[in-house]
PABAGU-786721 format. One record per residue: residue in one letter; z, x negated, y of N, C-alpha, C in turn. Coordinates in steps of 0.05 Angstrom, whole numbers, padded with zeros to 5 digits, always signed. Layout:
PABAGU-786721
AZXYZXYZXY/...
END
This chain:
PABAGU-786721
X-00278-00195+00382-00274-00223+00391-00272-00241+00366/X-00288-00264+00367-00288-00284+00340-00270-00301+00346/X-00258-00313+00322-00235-00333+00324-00238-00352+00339/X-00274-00366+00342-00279-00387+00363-00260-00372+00392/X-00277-00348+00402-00269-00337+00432-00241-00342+00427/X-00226-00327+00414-00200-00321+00412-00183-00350+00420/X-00187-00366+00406-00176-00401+00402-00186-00399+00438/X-00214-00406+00445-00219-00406+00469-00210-00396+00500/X-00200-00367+00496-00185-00358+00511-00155-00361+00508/X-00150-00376+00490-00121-00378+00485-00094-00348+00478/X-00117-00335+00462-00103-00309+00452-00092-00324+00426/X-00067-00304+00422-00051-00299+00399-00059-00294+00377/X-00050-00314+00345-00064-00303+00325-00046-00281+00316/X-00055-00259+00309-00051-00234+00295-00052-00222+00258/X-00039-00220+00245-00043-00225+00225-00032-00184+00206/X-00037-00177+00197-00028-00161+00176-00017-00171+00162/X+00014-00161+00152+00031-00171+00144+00039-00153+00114/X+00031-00121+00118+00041-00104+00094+00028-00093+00100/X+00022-00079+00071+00011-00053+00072+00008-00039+00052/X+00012-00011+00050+00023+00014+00027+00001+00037+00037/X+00009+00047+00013-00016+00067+00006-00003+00093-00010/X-00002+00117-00012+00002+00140-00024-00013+00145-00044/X-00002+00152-00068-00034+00160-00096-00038+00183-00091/X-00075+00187-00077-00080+00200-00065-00094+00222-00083/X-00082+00246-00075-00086+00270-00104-00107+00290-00094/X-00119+00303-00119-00132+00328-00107-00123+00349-00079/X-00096+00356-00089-00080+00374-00063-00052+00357-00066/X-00047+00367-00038-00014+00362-00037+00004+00394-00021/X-00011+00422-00034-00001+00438-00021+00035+00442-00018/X+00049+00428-00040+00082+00427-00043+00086+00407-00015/X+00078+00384+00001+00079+00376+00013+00062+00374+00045/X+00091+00378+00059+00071+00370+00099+00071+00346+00099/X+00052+00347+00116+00036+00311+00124+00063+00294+00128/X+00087+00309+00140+00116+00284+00148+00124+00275+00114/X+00127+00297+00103+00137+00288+00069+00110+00274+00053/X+00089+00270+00063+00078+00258+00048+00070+00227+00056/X+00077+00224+00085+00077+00197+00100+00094+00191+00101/X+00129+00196+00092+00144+00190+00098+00161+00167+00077/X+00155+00175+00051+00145+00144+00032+00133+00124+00038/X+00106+00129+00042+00084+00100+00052+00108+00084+00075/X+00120+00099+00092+00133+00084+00113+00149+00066+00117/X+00170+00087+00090+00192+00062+00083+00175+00045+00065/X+00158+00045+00048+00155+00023+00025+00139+00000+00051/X+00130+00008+00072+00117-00012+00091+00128-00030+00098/X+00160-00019+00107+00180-00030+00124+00186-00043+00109/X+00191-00039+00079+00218-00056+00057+00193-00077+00053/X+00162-00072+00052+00167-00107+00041+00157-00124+00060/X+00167-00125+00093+00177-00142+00107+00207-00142+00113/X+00220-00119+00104+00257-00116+00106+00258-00115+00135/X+00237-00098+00155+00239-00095+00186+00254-00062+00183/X+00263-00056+00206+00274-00028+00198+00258-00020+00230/X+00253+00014+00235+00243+00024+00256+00245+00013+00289/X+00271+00011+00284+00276-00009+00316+00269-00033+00316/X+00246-00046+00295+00247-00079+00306+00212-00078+00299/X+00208-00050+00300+00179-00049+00316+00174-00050+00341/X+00153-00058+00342+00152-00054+00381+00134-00034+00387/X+00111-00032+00374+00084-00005+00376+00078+00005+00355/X+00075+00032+00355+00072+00037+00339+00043+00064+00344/X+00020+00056+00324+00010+00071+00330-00013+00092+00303/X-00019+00119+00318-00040+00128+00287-00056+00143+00285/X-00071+00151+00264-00095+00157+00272-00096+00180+00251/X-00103+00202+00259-00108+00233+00245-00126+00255+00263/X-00138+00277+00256-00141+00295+00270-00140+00321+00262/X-00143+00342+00289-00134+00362+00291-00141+00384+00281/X-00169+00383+00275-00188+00394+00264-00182+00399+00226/X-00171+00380+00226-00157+00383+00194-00128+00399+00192/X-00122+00397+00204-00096+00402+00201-00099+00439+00218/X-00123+00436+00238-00117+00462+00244-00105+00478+00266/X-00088+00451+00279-00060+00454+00304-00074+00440+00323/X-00065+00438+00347-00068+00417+00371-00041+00409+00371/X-00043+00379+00370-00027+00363+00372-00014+00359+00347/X-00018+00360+00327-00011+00357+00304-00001+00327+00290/X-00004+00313+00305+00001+00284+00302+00031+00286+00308/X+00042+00306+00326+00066+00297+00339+00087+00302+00323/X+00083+00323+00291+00100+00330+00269+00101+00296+00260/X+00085+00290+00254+00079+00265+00233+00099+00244+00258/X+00112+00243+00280+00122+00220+00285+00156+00226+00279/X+00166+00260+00264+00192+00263+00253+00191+00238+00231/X+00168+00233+00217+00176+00207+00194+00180+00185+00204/X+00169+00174+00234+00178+00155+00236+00194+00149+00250/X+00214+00173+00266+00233+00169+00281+00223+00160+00309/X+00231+00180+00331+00219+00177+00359+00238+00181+00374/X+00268+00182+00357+00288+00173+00377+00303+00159+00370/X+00321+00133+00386+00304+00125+00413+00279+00132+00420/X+00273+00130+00443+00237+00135+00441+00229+00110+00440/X+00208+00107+00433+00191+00079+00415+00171+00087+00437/X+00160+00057+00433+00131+00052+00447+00103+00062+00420/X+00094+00084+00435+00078+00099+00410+00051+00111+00426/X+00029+00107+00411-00004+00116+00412-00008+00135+00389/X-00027+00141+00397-00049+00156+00373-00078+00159+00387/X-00095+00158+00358-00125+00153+00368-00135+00186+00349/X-00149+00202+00359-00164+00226+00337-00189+00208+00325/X-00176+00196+00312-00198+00174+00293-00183+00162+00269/X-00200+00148+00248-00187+00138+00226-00173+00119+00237/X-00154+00118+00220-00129+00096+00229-00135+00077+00239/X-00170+00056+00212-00175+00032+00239-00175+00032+00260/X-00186+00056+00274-00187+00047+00312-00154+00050+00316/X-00144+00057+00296-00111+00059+00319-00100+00030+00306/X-00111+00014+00281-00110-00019+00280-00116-00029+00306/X-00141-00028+00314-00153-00038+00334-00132-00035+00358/X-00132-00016+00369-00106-00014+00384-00095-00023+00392/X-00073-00027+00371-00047-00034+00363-00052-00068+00355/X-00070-00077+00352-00087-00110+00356-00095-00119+00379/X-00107-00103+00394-00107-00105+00436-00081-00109+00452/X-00061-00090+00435-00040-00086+00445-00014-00108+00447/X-00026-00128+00418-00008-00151+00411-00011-00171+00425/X-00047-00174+00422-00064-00194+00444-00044-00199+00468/X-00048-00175+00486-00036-00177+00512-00006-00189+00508/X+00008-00189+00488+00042-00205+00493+00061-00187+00496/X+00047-00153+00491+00073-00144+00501+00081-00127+00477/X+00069-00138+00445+00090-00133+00431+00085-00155+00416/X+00100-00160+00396+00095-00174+00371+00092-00163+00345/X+00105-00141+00341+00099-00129+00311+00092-00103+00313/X+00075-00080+00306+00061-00063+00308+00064-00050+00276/X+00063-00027+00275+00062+00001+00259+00041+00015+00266/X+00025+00014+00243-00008+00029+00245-00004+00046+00220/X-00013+00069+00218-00008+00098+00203-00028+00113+00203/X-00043+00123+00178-00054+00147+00190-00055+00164+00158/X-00063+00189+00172-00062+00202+00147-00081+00227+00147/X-00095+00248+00122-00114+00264+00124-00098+00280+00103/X-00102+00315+00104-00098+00325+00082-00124+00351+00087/X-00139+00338+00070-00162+00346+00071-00164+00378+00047/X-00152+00382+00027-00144+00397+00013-00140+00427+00012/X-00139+00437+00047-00127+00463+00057-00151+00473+00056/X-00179+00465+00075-00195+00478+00083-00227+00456+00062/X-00248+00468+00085-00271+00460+00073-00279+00433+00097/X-00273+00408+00086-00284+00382+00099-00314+00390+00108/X-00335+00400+00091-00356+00389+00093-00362+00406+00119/X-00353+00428+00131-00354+00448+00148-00348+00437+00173/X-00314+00424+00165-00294+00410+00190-00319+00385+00202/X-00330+00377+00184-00334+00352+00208-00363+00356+00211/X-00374+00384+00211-00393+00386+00222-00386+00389+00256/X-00368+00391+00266-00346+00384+00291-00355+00363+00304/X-00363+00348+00291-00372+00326+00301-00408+00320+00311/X-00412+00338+00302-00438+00331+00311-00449+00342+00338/X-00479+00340+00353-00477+00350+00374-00477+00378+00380/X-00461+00386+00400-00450+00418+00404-00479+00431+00415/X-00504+00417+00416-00524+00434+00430-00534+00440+00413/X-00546+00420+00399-00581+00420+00381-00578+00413+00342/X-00547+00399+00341-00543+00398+00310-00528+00417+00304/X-00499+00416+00323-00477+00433+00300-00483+00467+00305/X-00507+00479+00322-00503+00510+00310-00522+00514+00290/X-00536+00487+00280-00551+00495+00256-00528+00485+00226/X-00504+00480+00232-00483+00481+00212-00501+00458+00184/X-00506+00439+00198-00516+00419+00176-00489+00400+00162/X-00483+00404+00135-00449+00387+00130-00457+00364+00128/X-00436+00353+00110-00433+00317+00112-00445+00312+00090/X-00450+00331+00070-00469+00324+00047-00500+00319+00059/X-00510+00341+00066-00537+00345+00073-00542+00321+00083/X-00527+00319+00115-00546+00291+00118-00546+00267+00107/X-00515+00259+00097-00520+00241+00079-00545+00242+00062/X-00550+00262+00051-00572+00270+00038-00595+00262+00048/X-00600+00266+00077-00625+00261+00089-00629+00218+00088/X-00608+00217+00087-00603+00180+00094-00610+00171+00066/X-00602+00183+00047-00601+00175+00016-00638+00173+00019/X-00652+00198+00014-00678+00210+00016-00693+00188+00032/X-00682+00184+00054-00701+00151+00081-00699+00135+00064/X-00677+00127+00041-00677+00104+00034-00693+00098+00022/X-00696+00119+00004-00709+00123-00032-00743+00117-00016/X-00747+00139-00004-00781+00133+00010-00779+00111+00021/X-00762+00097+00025-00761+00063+00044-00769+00046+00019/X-00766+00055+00005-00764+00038-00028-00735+00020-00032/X-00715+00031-00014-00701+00006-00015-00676+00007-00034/X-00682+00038-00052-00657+00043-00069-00680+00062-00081/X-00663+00073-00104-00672+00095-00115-00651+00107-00141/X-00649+00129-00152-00627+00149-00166-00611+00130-00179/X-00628+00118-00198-00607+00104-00219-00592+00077-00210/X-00601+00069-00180-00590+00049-00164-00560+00058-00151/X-00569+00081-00143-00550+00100-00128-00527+00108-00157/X-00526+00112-00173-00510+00114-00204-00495+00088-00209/X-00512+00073-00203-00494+00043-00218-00473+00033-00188/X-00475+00039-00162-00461+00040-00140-00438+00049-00151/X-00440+00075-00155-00416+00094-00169-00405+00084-00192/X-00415+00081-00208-00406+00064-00236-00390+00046-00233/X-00399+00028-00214-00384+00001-00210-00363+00010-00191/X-00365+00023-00175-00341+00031-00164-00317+00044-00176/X-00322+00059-00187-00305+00076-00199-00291+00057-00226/X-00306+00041-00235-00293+00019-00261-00271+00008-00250/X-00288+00001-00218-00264-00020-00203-00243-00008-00196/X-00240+00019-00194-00217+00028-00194-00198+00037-00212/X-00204+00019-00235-00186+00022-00262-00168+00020-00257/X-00160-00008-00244-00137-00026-00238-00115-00014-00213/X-00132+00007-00189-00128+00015-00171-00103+00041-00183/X-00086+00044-00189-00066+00062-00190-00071+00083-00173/X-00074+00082-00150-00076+00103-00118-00095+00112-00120/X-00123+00105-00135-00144+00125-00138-00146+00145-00148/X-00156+00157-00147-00163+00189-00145-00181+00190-00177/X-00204+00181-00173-00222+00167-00193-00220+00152-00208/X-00217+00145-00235-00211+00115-00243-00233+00119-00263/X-00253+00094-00272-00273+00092-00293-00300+00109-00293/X-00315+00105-00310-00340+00114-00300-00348+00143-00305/X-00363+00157-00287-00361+00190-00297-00390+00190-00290/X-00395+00214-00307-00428+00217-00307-00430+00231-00276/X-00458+00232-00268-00467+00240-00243-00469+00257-00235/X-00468+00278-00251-00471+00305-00249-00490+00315-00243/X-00482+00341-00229-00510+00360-00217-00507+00353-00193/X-00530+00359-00184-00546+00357-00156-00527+00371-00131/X-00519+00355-00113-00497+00377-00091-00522+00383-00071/X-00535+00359-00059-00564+00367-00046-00582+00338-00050/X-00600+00349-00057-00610+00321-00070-00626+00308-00047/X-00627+00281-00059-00626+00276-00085-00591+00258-00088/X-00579+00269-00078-00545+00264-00083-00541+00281-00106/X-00522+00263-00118-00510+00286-00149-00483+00282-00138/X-00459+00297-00160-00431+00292-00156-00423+00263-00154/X-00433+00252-00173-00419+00222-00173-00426+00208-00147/X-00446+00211-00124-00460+00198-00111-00440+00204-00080/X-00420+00220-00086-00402+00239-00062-00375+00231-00072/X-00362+00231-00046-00333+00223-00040-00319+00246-00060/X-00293+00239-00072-00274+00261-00075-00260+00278-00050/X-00255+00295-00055-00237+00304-00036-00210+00302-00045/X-00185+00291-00022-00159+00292-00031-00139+00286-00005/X-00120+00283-00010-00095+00282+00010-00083+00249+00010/X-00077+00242+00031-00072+00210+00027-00058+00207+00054/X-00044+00182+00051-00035+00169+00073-00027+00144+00070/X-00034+00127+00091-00032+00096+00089-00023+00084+00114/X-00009+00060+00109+00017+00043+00135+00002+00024+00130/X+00002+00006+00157+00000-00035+00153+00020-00043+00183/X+00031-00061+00166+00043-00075+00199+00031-00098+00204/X+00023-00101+00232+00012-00125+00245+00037-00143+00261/X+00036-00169+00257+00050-00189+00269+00030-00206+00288/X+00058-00223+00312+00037-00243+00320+00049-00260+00316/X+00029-00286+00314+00043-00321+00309+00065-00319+00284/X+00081-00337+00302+00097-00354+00275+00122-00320+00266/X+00123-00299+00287+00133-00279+00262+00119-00266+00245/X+00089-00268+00250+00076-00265+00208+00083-00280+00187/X+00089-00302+00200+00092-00325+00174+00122-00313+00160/X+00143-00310+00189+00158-00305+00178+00163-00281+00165/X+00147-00259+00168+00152-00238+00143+00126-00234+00123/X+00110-00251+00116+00098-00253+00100+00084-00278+00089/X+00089-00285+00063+00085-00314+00041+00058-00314+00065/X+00040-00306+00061+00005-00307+00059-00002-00285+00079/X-00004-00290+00112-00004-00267+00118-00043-00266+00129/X-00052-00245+00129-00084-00232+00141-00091-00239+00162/X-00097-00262+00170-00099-00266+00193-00128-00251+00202/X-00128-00236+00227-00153-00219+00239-00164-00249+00258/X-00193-00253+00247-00203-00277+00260-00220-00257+00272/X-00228-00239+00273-00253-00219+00297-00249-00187+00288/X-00253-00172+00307-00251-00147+00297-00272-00137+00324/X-00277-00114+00314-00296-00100+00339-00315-00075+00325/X-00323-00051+00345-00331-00029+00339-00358-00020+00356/X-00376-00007+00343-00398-00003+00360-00404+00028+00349/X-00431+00042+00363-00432+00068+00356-00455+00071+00359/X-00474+00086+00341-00501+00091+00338-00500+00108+00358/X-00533+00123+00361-00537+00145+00382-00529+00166+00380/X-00520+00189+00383-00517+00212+00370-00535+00228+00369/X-00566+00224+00376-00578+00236+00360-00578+00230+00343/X-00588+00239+00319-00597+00238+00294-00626+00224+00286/X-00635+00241+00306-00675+00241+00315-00676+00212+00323/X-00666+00205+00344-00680+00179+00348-00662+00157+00339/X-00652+00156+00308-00639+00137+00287-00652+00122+00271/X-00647+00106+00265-00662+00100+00243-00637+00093+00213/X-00648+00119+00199-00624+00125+00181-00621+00097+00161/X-00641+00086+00153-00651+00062+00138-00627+00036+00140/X-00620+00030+00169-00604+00016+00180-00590+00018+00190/X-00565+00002+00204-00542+00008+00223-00535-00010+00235/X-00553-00017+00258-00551-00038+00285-00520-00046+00294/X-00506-00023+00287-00480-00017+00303-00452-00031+00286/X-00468-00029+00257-00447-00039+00238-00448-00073+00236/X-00481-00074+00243-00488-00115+00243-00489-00120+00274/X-00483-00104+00294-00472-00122+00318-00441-00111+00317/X-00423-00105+00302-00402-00111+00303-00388-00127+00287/X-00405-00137+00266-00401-00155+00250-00407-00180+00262/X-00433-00176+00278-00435-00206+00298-00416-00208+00310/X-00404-00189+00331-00389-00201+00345-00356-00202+00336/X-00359-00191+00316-00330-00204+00294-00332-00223+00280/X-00348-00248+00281-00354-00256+00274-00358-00271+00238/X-00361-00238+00237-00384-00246+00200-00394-00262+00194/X-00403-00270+00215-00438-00291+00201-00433-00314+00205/X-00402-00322+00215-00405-00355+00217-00397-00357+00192/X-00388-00354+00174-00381-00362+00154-00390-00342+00131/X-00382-00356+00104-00390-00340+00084-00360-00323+00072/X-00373-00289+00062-00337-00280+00064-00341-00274+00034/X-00320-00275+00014-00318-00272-00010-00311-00243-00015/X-00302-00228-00004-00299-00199-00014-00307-00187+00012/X-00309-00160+00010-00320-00137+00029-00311-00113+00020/X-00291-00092+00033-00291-00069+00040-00295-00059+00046/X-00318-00042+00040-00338-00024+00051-00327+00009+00051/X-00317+00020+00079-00325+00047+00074-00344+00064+00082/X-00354+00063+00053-00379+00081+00050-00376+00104+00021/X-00369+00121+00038-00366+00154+00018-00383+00159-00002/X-00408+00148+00018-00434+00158-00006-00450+00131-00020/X-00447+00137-00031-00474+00109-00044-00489+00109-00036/X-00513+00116-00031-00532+00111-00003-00527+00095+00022/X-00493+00102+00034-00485+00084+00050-00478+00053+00043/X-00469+00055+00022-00468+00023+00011-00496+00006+00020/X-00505+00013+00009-00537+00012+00004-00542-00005+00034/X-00543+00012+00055-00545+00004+00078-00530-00012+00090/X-00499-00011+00081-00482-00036+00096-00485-00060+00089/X-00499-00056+00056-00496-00081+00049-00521-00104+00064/X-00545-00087+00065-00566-00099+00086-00551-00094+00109/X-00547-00085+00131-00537-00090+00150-00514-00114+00152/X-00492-00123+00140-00480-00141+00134-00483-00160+00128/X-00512-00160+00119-00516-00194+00097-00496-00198+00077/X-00493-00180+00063-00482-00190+00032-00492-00188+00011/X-00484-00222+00003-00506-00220-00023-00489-00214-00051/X-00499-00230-00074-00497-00221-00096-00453-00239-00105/X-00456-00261-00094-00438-00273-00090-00415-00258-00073/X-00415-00239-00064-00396-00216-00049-00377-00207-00066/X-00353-00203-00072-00344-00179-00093-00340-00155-00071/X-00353-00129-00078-00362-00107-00063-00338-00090-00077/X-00313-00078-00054-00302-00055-00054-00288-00061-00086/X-00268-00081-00094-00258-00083-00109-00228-00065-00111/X-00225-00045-00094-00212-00032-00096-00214-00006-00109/X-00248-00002-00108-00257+00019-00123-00271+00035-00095/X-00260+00028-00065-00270+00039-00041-00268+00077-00036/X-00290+00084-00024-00279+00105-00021-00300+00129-00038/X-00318+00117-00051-00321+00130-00079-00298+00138-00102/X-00271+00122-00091-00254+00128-00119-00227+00151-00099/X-00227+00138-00069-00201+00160-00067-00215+00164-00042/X-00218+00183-00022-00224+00182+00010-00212+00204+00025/X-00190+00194+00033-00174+00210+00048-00187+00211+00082/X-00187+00236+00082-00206+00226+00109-00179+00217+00131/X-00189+00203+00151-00178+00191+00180-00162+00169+00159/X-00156+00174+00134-00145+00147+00122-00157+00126+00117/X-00185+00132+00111-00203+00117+00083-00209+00081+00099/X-00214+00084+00123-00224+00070+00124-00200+00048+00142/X-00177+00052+00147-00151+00038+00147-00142+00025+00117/X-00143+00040+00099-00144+00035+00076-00165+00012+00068/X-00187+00012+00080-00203-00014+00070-00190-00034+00081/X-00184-00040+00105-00171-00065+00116-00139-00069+00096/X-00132-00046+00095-00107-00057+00078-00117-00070+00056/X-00128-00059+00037-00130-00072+00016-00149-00096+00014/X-00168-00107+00031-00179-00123+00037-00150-00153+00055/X-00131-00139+00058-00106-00162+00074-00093-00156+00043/X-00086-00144+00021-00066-00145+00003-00086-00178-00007/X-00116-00171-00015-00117-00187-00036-00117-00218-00018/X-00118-00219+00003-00113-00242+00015-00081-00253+00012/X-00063-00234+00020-00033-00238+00017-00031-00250-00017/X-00041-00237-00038-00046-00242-00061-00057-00271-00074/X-00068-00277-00059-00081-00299-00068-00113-00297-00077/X-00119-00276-00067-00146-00270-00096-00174-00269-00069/X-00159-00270-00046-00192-00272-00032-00182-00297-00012/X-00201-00305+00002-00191-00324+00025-00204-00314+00057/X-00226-00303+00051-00241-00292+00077-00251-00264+00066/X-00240-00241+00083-00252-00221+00070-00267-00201+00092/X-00276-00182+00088-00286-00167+00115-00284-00140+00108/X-00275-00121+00132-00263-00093+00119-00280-00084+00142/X-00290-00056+00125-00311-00044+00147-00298-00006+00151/X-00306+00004+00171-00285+00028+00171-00308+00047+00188/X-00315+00067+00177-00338+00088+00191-00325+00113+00199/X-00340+00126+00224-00334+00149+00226-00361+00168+00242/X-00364+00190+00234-00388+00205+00246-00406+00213+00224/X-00428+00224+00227-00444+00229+00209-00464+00201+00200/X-00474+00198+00182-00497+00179+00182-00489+00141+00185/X-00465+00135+00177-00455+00117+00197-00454+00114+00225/X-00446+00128+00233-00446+00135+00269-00435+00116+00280/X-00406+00116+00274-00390+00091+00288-00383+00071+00267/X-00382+00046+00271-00380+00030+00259-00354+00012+00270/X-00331+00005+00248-00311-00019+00255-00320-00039+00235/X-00316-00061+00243-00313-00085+00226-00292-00102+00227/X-00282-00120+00206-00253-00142+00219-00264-00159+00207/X-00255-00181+00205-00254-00204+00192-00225-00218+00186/X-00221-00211+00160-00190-00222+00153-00187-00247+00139/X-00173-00266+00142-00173-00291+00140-00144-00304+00128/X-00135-00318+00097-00111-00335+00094-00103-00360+00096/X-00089-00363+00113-00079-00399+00104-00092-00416+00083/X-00100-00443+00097-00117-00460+00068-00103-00460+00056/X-00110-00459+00026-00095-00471+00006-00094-00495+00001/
END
């Protein structure tokens, strides 16, 4: 929904108010997912000074498949206290869709402040295996293709598309990883050579780290964002779309799903000064950024994105946060946080975050 509809229908403005992040490490085997979310939580709460009962929803996003258990989400709500019992969701998706949520949820009037969470500890087992899970149970996943390969295959469409090529795909990385000098919580910081080939034409540098992470944002509505935050994020559109699941009839080149959710979050009425892109691989950049319309005037993934830390079911909650810090900050005024999940860019979220004129 774009801020025009929104004003139009006479919905509530919604804003991100905080948001904390864990420095997300190779392993966290000394720590369970409750001891390692259970920091991010309080530092969420203290810098609005709200305490657990003056949430109203609270909701998050992890899955099972990582962790190994069914129902595994339900350890992770000992950190945030579920008695009393609280009004509480969970989505088996990255945290953005449990943003989204928990943003539908405000819409309607029947909360005002919201707790969004999610967390990955990717560290125990083999990711690239786990989310072959995801693909289709007939005709892809018993040929056991990982998250490299096809990335790989998308990289490869591009390069024959002419629309990138190796040392394009290097300076993606480069610049990412510089940008995360500044980024403390990265995993990555500064530039590292590319390495060897994982499946080409992807090298190491061109692939996500693997690590453990967890990340909070609280959402407000109306005049209580103002009141717990100087500069608060206001969400002027948000919305999610989903490629085909085949593979076969894709077109790896592009992502229809990521620029009609940006249409109808409305991206394109305006021009946005920063962009959070989660895209693991550089190849994916590549493509959001054409799909998106961003030009050179963009600052791209100044957090360093998820080339520098990518916690999975986190990474891409984590773009919206840090895409609302630098707004809270002063340092962007319109920004746009993008949040993937599936193989290939499968599913696509987009928001559009927005600060008070100056």
């Amino acid at each position: 929904m774009t801020g025009d509809a929104q004003e139009a229908a006479g919905a509530r403005e919604i804003a991100v108010v905080a948001f904390a992040q864990t420095d997300h490490l190779r392993t966290t085997d000394e720590l369970s997912e409750v001891e390692m979310l259970m920091p991010v939580l309080h530092e969420v709460l203290a810098r609005t000074g709200l305490k657990t009962s003056d949430i109203d929803f609270t909701c998050s996003g992890s899955t099972d498949y990582l962790a190994g258990r069914a129902f595994s989400f339900t350890m992770a709500l000992d950190g945030v206290g579920a008695w009393p019992p609280i009004s509480e969701s969970h989505v088996e998706m990255d945290g953005a869709w449990a943003l989204y949520e928990a943003w539908t949820k405000l819409l309607t009037g029947e909360a005002d402040t919201a707790l969004v969470y999610s967390y990955g500890k990717s560290s125990p087992g083999s990711v690239r295996d786990v989310l072959t899970r995801q693909l289709d149970p007939y005709y892809v996943a018993p040929l056991w293709p990982d998250s490299v390969a096809l990335a790989a295959l998308q990289a490869q469409a591009l390069i024959d598309a002419g629309d990138t090529d190796e040392p394009a795909l290097a300076a993606v990385a480069s610049r990412s990883r510089d940008a995360a000098g500044s980024n403390s919580h990265a995993q990555l910081r500064g530039s590292v050579a590319q390495g060897d080939y994982v499946v080409r034409p992807l090298r190491t540098g061109d692939c996500p780290p693997i690590g453990d992470g967890a990340v909070a944002v609280i959402l407000a509505a109306g005049e209580r964002a103002r009141e717990l935050c100087e500069r608060p994020a206001w969400i002027r559109g948000i919305d999610h779309r989903i490629e085909a699941h085949g593979l076969g009839v894709r077109e790896l080149t592009d992502s229809p799903s990521a620029r009609l959710a940006a249409e109808k979050a409305g991206a394109f009425e305006r021009p946005v000064d920063t962009a959070e892109l989660h895209a693991p691989f550089t190849s994916q950049e590549v493509v959001l950024r054409k799909a998106l319309r961003l030009d050179g005037d963009v600052v791209i993934n100044p957090s360093g994105g998820a080339l520098a830390a990518n916690p999975i079911m986190a990474a891409g909650l984590i773009r919206i946060g840090e895409a609302a810090a630098r707004i809270h900050r002063g340092a962007s005024d319109r920004a746009l946080a993008h949040a993937t999940s599936g193989p290939c860019l499968q599913q696509n979220l987009v928001a559009v975050l927005e600060g008070d004129a100056r």
